[in-house]
N, C-alpha and C positions, 0 to 999 in steps of 0.2 A: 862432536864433543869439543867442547871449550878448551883452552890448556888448563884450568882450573878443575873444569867439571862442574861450573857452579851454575850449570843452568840443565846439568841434569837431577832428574828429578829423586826422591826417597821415597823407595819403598816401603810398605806396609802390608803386614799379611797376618789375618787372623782366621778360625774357622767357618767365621761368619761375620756377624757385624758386631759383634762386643770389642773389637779393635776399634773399631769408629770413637771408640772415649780415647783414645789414645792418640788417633791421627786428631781427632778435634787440640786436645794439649798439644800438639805437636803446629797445626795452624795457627793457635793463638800465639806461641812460641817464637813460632818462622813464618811470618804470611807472608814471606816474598820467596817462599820455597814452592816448587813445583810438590805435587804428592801422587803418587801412585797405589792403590788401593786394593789388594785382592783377599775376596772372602771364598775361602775353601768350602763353599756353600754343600758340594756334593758330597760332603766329607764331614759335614757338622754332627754332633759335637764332635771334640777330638779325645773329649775327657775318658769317653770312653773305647778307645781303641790303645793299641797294645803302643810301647817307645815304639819299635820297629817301623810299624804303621805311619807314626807321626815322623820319624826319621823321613820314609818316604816321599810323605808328601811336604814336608817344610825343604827336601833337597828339589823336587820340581818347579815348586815356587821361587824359590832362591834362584832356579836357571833363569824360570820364566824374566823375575824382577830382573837379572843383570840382563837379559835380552834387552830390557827397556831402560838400559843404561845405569841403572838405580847407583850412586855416587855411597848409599848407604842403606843398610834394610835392616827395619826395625821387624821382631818377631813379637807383634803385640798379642800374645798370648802366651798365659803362666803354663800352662801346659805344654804347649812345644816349645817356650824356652827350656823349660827345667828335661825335655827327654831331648830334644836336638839342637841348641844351640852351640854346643861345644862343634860338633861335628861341621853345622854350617859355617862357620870361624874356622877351623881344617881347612873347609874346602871352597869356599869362595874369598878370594882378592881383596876384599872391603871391609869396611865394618860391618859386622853387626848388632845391634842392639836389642837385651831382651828386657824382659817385663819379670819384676820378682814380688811375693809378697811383700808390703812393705812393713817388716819386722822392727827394723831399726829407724825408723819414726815412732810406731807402734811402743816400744820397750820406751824411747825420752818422754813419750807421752802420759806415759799410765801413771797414774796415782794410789788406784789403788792393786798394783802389782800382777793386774791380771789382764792378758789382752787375748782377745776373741779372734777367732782367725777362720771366715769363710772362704771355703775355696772348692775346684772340683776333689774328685778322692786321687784320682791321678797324680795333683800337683802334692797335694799332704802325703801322701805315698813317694814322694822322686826324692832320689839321694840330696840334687839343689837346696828342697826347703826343707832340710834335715843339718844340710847346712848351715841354714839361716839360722836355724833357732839352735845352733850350735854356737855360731861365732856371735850374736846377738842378744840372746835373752838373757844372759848374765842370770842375776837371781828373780827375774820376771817370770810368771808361769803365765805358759800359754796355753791356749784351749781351744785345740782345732774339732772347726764343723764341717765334715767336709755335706758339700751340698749337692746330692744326684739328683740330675733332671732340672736345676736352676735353669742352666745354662741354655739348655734345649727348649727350657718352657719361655725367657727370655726373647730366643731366636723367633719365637714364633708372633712376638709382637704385643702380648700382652704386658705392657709396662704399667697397669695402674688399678687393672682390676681385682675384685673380692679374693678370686682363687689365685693371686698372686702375692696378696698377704695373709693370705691362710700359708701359703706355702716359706714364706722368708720369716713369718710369728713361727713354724717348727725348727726353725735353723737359730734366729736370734735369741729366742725365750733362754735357751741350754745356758747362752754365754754368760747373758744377762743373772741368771741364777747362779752361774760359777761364781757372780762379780766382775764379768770384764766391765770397766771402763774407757776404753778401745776396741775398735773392731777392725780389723783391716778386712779390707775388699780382696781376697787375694785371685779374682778372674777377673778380665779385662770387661764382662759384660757384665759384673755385678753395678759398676758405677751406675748402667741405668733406670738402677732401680733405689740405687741410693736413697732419695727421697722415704723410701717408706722403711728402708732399714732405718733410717733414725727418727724419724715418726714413731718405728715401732720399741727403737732404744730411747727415747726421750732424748731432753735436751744436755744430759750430764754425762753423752756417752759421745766421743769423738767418731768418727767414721773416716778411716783412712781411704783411700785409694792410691794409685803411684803413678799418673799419667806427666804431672808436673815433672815428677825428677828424671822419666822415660826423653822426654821430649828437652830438659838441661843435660843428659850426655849426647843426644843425637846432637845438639848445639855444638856442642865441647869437640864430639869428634869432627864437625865440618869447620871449625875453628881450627883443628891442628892441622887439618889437610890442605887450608887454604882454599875451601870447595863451597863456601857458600854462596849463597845468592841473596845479594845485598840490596838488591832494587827491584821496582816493578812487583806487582801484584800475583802470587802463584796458583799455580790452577790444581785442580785434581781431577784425579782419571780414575773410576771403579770397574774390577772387572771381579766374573763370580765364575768359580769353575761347576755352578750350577742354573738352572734355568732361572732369569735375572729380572721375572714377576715379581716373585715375593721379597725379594732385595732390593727392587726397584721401591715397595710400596712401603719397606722400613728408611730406606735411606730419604725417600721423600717426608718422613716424620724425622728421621733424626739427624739429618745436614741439611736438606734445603730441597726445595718443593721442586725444582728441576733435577737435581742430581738422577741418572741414571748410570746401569752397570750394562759393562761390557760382556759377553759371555768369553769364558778362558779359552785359546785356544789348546788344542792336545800337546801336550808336553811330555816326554819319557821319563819315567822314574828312574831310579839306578836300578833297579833289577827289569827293567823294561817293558812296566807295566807299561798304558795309557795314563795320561795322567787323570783323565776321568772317569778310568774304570772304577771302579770299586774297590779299594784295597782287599 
């Protein structure tokens, strides 16, 4: 380790690849940062399992990343930020940074007073984005969708096909009918399908996501620590805590026709599971 730290690398950890919108803003960002990559593949979605659950395995990851020196770990996912990122800030050294609906771009944006808000039912359910549209919406009404099985149908690769706009036309038609004028993306894998969410709003409807302003505090905290890495071109490392074919064959579509994943090694939960057992 450097006396800086600025040549070790950031963390990233989502339940699969819809963090990949986030470490991408985060390379355009920082390309002279190392990055470190792991999709809780064995574990996907996350939306649907209990805080508890997700507590668990965002504190396995957390060890895993400081094992690999991580200087800073982003939790690019709205879902385990909003059930465990207080705890991982407890308990590990570093920073962490998490991913929130972006509410308050959403609220300056709107015109006609009404913003859409996709997300999984997990994140619209956590005390965090109950926050948000507390300390945010002022007199804007919001209109949350939450959307089961987006996320899982995403994972599985289909980003352009008929029965994936059959499926985002039942989630955006609602908002659009309310009158949102904004939509925020509130999961980190919604952005790859952004494309058809405003195909399917037209052109008079904004589409938020929040990978830009994720990727402007990761900057900000390696700026206060004096940890960044200011030169030379950064690498990235992918590791999956599940069998790393079908991660292999998304990350070859969505970063780069080489990239492959590492498989996780076993890590202990805090109650002692494996860390690839099955919660």
């Amino acid at each position: 380790m450097t006396q800086s730290g600025s040549e070790n690398p950031i963390g990233v950890f989502d339940s699969g690849v819809g963090g990949l919108t986030i470490l991408r803003a985060a390379r355009q960002a920082l390309p002279c940062e190392n990055l470190v990559y792991v999709a809780d593949a064995a574990h996907v979605p996350y939306g649907q399992k209990s805080p508890e659950q997700i507590q668990d395995r965002a504190l396995a990851i957390g060890g895993f990343l400081l094992g690999q020196a991580a200087k800073v770990i982003v939790v690019a996912c709205n879902t385990a930020t909003a059930a465990a990122i207080d705890l991982l800030r407890e308990r590990l050294s570093i920073p962490v940074v998490g991913v929130e609906p972006a509410i308050k771009p959403a609220v300056a944006a709107t015109h006609s007073g009404v913003v859409g808000v996709l997300a999984t039912p997990a994140t619209l359910a956590s005390e965090r984005y109950l926050s948000l549209i507390e300390r945010f919406a002022g007199g804007i009404r919001i209109v949350a969708q939450p959307c089961a099985g987006l996320a899982e149908h995403i994972e599985r690769g289909d980003l352009d096909g008929e029965r994936t706009e059959r499926l985002l036309r039942g989630f955006v038609e609602p908002l659009l009918a309310e009158g949102a004028d904004v939509i925020v993306l509130g999961c980190t894998h919604y952005p790859l399908v952004a494309h058809i969410v405003q195909r399917i709003a037209g052109p008079g409807v904004a589409v938020i996501e929040n990978g830009t302003a994720v990727a402007r505090e990761v900057a900000r905290q390696l700026a206060l620590r004096g940890s960044a890495r200011a030169v030379g071109t950064g690498s990235e490392v992918f590791w999956s805590s599940g069998p790393t074919q079908r991660i292999d064959a998304l990350l070859g579509e969505l970063w780069a026709p080489h990239a492959r994943a590492r498989r996780l090694p076993e890590v202990q939960t805090r109650d002692g599971r494996d860390f690839n057992a099955t919660p």
